[in-house]
C-alpha positions in Angstrom: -52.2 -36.8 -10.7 -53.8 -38.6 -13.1 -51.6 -40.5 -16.0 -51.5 -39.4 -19.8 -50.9 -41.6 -22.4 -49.3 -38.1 -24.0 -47.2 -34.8 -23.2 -49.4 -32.8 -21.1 -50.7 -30.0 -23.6 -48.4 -26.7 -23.0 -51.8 -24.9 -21.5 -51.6 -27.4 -18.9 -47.9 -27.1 -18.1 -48.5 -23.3 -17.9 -47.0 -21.1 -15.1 -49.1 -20.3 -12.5 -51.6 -23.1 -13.6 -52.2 -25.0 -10.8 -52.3 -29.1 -11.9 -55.0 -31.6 -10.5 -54.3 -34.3 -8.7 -56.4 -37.5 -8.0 -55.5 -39.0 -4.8 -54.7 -42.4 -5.5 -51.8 -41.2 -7.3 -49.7 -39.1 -5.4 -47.1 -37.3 -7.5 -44.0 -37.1 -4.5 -41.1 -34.7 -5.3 -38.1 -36.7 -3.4 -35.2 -34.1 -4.5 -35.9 -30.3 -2.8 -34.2 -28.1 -0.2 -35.1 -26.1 2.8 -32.8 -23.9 4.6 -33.2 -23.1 7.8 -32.6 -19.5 8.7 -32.1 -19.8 12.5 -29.3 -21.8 11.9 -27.8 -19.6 8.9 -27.9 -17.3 11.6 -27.2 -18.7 14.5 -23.8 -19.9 12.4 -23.3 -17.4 9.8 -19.9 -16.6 11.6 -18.7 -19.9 10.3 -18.5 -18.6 7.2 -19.5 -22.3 5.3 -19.3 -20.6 1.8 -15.6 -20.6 2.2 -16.3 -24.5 1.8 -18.7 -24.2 -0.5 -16.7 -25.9 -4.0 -19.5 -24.4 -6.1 -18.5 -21.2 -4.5 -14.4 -21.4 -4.3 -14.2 -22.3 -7.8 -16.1 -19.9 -9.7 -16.2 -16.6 -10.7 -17.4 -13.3 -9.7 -20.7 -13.5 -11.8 -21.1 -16.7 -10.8 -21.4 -15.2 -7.3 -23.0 -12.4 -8.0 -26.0 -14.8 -9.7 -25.8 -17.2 -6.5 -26.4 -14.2 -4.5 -29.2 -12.9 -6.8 -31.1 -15.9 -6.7 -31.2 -16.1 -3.1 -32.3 -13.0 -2.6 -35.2 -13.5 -5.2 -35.8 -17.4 -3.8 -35.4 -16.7 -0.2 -39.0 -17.1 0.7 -39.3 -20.5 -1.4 -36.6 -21.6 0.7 -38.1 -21.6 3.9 -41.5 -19.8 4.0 -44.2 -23.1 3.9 -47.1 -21.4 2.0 -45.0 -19.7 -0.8 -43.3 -23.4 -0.9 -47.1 -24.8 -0.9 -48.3 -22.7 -3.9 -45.6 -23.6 -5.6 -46.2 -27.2 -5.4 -49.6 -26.9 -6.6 -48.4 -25.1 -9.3 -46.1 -27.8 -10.2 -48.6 -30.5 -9.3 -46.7 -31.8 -6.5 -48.7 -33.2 -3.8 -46.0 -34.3 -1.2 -42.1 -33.3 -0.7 -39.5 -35.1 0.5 -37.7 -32.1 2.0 -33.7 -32.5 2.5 -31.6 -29.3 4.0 -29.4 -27.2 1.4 -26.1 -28.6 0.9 -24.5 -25.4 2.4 -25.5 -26.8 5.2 -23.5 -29.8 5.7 -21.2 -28.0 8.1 -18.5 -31.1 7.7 -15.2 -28.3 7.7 -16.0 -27.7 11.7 -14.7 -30.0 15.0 -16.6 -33.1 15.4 -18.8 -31.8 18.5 -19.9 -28.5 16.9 -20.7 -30.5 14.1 -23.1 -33.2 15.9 -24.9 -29.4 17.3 -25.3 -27.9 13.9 -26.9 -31.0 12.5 -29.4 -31.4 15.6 -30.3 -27.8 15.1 -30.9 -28.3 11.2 -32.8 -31.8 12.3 -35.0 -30.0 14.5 -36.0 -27.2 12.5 -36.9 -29.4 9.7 -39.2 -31.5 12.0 -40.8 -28.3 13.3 -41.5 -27.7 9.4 -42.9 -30.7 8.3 -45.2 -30.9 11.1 -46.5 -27.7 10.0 -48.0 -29.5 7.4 -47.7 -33.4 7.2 -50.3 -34.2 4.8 -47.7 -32.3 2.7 -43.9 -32.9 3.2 -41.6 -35.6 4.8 -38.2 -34.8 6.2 -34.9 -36.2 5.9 -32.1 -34.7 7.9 -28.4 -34.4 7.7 -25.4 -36.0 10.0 -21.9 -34.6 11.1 -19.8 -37.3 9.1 -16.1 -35.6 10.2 -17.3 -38.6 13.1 -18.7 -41.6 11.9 -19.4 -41.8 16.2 -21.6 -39.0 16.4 -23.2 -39.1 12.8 -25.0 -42.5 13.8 -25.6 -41.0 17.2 -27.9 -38.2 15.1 -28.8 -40.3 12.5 -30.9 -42.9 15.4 -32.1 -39.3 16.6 -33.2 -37.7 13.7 -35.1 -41.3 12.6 -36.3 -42.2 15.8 -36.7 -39.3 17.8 -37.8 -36.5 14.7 -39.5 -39.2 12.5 -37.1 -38.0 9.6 -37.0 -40.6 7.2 -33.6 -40.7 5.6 -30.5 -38.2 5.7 -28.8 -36.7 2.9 -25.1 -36.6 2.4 -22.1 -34.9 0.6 -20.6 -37.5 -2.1 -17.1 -36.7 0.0 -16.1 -35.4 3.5 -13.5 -32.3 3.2 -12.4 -33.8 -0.1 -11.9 -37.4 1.5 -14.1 -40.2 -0.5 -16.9 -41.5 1.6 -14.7 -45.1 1.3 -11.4 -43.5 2.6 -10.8 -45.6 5.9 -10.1 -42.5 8.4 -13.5 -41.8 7.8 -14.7 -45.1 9.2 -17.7 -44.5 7.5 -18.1 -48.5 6.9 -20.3 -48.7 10.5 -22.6 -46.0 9.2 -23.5 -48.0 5.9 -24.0 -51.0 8.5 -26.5 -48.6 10.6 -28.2 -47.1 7.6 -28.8 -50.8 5.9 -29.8 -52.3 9.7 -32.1 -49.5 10.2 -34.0 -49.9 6.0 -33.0 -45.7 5.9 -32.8 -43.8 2.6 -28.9 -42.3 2.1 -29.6 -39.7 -0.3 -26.6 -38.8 -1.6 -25.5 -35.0 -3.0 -22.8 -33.0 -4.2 -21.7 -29.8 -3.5 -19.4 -28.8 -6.6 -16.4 -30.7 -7.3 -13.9 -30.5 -4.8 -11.2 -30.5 -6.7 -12.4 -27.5 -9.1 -9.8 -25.8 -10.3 -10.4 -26.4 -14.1 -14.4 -25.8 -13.4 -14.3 -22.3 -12.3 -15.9 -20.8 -15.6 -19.2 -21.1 -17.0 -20.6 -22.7 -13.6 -18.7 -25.4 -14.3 -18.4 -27.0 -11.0 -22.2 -27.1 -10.4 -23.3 -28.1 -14.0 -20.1 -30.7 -14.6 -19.1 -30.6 -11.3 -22.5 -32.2 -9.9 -22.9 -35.1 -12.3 -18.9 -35.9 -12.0 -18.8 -35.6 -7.9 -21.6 -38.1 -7.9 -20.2 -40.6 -10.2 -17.1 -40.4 -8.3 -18.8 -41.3 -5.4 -20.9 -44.2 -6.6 -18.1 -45.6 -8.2 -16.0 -45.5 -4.5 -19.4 -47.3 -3.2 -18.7 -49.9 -6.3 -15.6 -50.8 -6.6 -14.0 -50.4 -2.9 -17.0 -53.0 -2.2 -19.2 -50.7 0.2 -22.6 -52.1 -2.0 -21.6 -55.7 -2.2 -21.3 -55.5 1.6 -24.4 -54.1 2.0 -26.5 -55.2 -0.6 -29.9 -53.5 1.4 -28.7 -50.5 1.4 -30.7 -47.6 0.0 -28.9 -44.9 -2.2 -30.5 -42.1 -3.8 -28.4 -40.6 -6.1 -29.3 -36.9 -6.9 -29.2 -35.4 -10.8 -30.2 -38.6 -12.4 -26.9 -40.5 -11.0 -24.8 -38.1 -12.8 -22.5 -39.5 -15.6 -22.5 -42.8 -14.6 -25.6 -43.7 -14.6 -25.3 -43.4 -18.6 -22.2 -44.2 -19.1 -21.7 -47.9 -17.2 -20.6 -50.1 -19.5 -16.6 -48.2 -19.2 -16.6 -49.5 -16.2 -17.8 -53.0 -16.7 -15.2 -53.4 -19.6 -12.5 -52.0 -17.2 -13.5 -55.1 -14.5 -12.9 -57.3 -17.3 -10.1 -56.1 -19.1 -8.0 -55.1 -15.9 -7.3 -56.8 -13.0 -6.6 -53.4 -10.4 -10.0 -52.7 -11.3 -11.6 -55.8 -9.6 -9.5 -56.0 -6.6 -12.3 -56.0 -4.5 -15.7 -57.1 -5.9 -16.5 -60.1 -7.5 -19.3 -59.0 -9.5 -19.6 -56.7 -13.0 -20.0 -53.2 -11.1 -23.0 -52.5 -13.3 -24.8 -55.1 -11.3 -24.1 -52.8 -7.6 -25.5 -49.7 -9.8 -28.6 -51.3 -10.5 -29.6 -51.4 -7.0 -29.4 -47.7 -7.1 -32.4 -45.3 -6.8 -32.0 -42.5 -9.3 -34.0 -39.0 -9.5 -35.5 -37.5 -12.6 -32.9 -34.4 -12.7 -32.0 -35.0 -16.2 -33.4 -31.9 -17.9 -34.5 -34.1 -21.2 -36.9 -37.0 -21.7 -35.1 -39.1 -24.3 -32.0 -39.2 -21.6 -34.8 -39.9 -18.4 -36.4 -42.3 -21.1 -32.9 -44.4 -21.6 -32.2 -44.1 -17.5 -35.7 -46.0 -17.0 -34.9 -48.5 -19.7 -31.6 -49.4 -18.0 -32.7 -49.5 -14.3 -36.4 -50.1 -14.6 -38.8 -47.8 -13.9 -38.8 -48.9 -9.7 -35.4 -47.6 -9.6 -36.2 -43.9 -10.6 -37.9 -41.1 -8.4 -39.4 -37.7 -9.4 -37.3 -34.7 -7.9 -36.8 -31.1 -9.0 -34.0 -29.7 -7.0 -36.3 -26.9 -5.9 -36.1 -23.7 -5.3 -32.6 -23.7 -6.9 -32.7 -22.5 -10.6 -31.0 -25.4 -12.1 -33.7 -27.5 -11.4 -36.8 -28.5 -12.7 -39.9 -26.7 -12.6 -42.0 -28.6 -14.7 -41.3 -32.7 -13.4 -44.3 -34.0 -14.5 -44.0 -32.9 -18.3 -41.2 -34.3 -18.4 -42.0 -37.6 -17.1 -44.8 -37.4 -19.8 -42.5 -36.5 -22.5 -41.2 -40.3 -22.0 -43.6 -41.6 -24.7 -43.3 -45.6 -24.4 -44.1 -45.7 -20.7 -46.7 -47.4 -19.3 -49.4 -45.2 -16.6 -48.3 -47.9 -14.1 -44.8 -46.8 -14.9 -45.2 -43.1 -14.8 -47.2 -43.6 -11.5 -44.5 -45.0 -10.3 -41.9 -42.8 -11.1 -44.6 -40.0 -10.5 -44.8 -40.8 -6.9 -45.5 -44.2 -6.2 -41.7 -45.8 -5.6 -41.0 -42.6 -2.8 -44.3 -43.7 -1.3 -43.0 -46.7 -0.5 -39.3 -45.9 -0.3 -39.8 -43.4 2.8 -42.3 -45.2 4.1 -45.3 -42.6 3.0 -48.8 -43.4 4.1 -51.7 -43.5 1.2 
């Protein structure tokens, strides 16, 4: 899509107005979700709501609205030409496709586990080969066993030609840091192997205070993320590995903005710098951040902190709380530059996930 100097004009942000693009600058979408319905089927019996946080804590019109908008999105969520018109509607030329989060699958024994994620891998490689030109994959890993979650990671990257793999910001309400996870060999594997880690919540899993209002998906989201950088941060994980690639989903949540609490705690307090020697602001600028921030002024100030290379368009689609119109509000960020919004736009997934020209 070609760069504006301006806010796109509302005619041209219209609904069902489908956006130009001009090939040399690919707008790239890193932040949307397929779900595969031969494996909702195939495992239905599981019953993964029940360990769904977004769906334990909430309340009964909460659920009835969940419900209602998958029956309304269905098609969005796995039907490629509904998806396809909808890109071009959005001006959207390529998506990095993830699965839905409801299909992490972490609650069952390791082996089933390693099974549901090779189903989910494959049917999101049959998908994006469907159309190439258009989407690229990531995939998603059984990480109840650090073991067999490498085992499908090397599968899903080398075998599927997935990019990346997303993952929950916690394992059955155990940070990604605890040590029974053993997780530390997978951030080894993931940095070895130069493979995005996107990472995403599912509610807060501890969401007994966020059952109203949608709570646990619209504070829940942003907190469960800055939870989980913060683990990454302080227990060392990022200092360890300083290649590896994190995309943090919803515009890196709370902390993202709200950094410098953390850097005064490393000074002030010394149980808060038991393990890394650096200011932790310094391991959250090696972050990748999406644009899911709903508001210009707060994308603006999250480019002015990390640098426009650090942030990547996404819309969270085909849920409703995400964002239909990414490049307006790119646009809406008045002081940046068009090598900056082309970046943001698209160019920093091209080269994050590997994306040819």
């Amino acid at each position: 899509m070609a760069a504006r100097s301006k806010p796109l004009p509302s005619s041209e942000s219209a609904p069902g107005k489908v956006l130009k693009r001009v090939p040399s600058s690919k707008v790239v979408d890193v932040h949307c979700h397929y779900l595969s319905p031969e494996v909702g089927a195939k495992y239905a019996h599981l019953q993964p709501v029940k360990h769904d946080a977004t769906a334990v804590y909430s309340t009964e019109l909460s659920r009835q609205v969940n419900m209602k908008q998958i029956q309304e999105r269905g098609a969005k969520f796995n039907q490629v030409e509904v998806r396809l018109k909808d890109m071009d509607k959005m001006g959207v030329d390529i998506q990095v496709v993830s699965p839905a989060p409801i299909q992490y699958f972490y609650f069952t024994e390791p082996e089933l586990g390693a099974r549901i994620s090779r189903d989910i891998n494959e049917s999101m490689a049959m998908v994006i080969a469907q159309r190439p030109d258009r989407f690229v994959g990531m995939g998603t890993i059984p990480l109840q066993d650090v073991d067999l979650a490498i085992k499908e990671l090397e599968y899903a990257v080398n075998v599927l030609g997935l990019r990346g793999v997303e993952i929950c910001t916690n394992v059955n309400g155990k940070d990604l840091t605890d040590p029974s996870l053993k997780l530390e060999k997978l951030f080894a594997k993931a940095e070895a192997m130069g493979i995005v880690l996107f990472l995403h919540p599912m509610g807060f899993s501890q969401g007994e205070r966020f059952v109203e209002h949608y709570f646990n998906n619209v504070m829940g989201n942003p907190l469960e993320t800055s939870l989980a950088l913060g683990h990454l941060i302080f227990d060392g994980v990022l200092a360890r590995y300083p290649k590896l690639k994190i995309l943090a989903s919803h515009g890196g949540g709370y902390i993202a903005s709200y950094w410098a609490r953390m850097d005064h705690a490393w000074k002030a307090r010394e149980d808060a710098r038991t393990v890394i020697q650096k200011k932790p602001s310094s391991y959250l600028e090696k972050i990748y951040f999406d644009t899911i921030t709903h508001d210009s002024k707060i994308l603006g100030n999250l480019v002015d902190r990390y640098g426009a290379q650090r942030i990547l368009l996404g819309t969270d689609y085909p849920f409703d709380m995400g964002e239909d119109d990414p490049v307006k509000l790119i646009e809406g960020v008045g002081h940046l530059s068009t090598e900056d919004r082309n970046l943001i736009k698209g160019g920093n997934a091209m080269k994050l996930f590997k994306i040819k020209a």
